[in-house]
C-alpha positions in Angstrom: 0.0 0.0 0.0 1.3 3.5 -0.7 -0.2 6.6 0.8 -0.4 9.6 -0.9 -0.6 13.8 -0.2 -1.8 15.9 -2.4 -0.8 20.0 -2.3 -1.0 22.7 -4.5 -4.8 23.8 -5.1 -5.9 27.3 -4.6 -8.0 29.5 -6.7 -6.7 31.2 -10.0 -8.3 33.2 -12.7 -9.2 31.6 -15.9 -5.9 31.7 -18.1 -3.7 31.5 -15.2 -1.6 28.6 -14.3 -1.4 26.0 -10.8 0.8 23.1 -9.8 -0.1 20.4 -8.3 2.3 18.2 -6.5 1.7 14.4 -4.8 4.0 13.0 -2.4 3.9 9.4 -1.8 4.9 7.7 1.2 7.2 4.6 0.9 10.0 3.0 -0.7 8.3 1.7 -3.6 7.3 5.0 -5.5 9.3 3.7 -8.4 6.9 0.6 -8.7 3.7 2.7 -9.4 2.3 4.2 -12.7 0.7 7.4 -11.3 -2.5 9.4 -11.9 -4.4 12.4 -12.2 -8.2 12.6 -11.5 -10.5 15.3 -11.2 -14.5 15.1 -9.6 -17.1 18.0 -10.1 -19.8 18.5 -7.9 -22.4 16.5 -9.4 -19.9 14.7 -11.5 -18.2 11.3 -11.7 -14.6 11.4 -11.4 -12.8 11.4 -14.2 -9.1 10.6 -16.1 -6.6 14.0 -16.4 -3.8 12.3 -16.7 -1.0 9.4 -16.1 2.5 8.5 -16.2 4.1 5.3 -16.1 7.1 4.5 -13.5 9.7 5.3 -15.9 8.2 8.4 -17.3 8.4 7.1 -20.7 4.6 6.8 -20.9 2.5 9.5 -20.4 -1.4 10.1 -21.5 -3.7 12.4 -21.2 -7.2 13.1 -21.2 -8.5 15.3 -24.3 -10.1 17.9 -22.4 -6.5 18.5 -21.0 -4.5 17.9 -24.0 -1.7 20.4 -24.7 -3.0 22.9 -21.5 -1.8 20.0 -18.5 1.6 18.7 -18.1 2.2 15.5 -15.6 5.8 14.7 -14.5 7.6 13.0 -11.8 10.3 13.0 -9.9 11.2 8.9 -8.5 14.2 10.6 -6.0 11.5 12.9 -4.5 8.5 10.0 -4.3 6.7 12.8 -6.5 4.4 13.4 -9.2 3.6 16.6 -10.5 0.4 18.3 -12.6 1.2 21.5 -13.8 -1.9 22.9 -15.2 -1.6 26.1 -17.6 -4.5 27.7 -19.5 -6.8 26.9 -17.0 -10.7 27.5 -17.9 -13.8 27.2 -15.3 -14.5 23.9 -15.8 -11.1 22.9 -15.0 -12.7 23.5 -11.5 -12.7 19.9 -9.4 -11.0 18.5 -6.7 -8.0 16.6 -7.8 -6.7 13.4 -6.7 -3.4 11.6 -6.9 -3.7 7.8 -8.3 -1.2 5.1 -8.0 -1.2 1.6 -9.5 0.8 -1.2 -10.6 0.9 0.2 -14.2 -0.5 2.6 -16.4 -2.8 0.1 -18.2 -4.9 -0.1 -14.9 -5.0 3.4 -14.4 -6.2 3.8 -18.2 -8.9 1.6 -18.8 -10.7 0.0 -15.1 -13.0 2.5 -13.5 -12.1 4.5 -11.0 -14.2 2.9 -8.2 -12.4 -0.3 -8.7 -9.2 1.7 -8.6 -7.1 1.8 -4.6 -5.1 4.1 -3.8 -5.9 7.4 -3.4 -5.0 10.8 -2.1 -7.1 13.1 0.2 -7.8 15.1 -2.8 -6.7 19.1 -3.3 -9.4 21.6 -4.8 -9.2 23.8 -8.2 -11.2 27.1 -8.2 -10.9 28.6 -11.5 -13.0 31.6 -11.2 -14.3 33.5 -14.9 
């Protein structure tokens, strides 16, 4: 089991820019593809983005395509979502994902997915 913190949330005016960071606990950070979800009020949760242990695989949602950058860092147990361009329905809580590989992360829904982070909130105001 990993746990994981999520920081980084605020509010920001639309066309600004946020990062979010996720710290996971452990010595097996290197193990775990990571993810990025966000949940509306209302809404289901729903994909941003993921990378895969190495880095070398990386995918991302279409709503966030080419505005949202997801990196990590394996020395720091971190993964990063920097977030640029940012509109009002970017607004969401966000939550940190980490699973055995990308693959999960990509295609099982998220209720069946296990590890999660507290979650951080995204105001982006108009």
């Amino acid at each position: 089991q990993v746990q994981l913190v999520e920081s980084g949330g605020g509010l920001v005016q639309a066309g600004g820019s946020l990062r979010l960071s996720c710290v996971a606990s452990g010595r097996t950070f290197m193990s775990y593809a990571m993810g990025w979800f966000r949940q509306a009020p209302g809404k289901e949760r729903e994909f941003v983005a993921a990378i895969s242990w190495s880095g070398t695989t990386i995918e991302y949602a279409d709503s966030v395509k080419g505005r949202f950058t997801i990196s990590r860092d394996n020395d720091k147990s971190t993964v990063y979502l920097q977030m640029d361009s940012l509109k009002p329905e970017d607004t969401a809580v966000y939550y940190c994902n980490a699973e055995k590989s990308i693959i999960i992360i990509m295609t099982m829904e998220w209720t069946k997915l296990h590890n999660w982070g507290q979650g951080t909130q995204v105001t982006v105001s108009s």
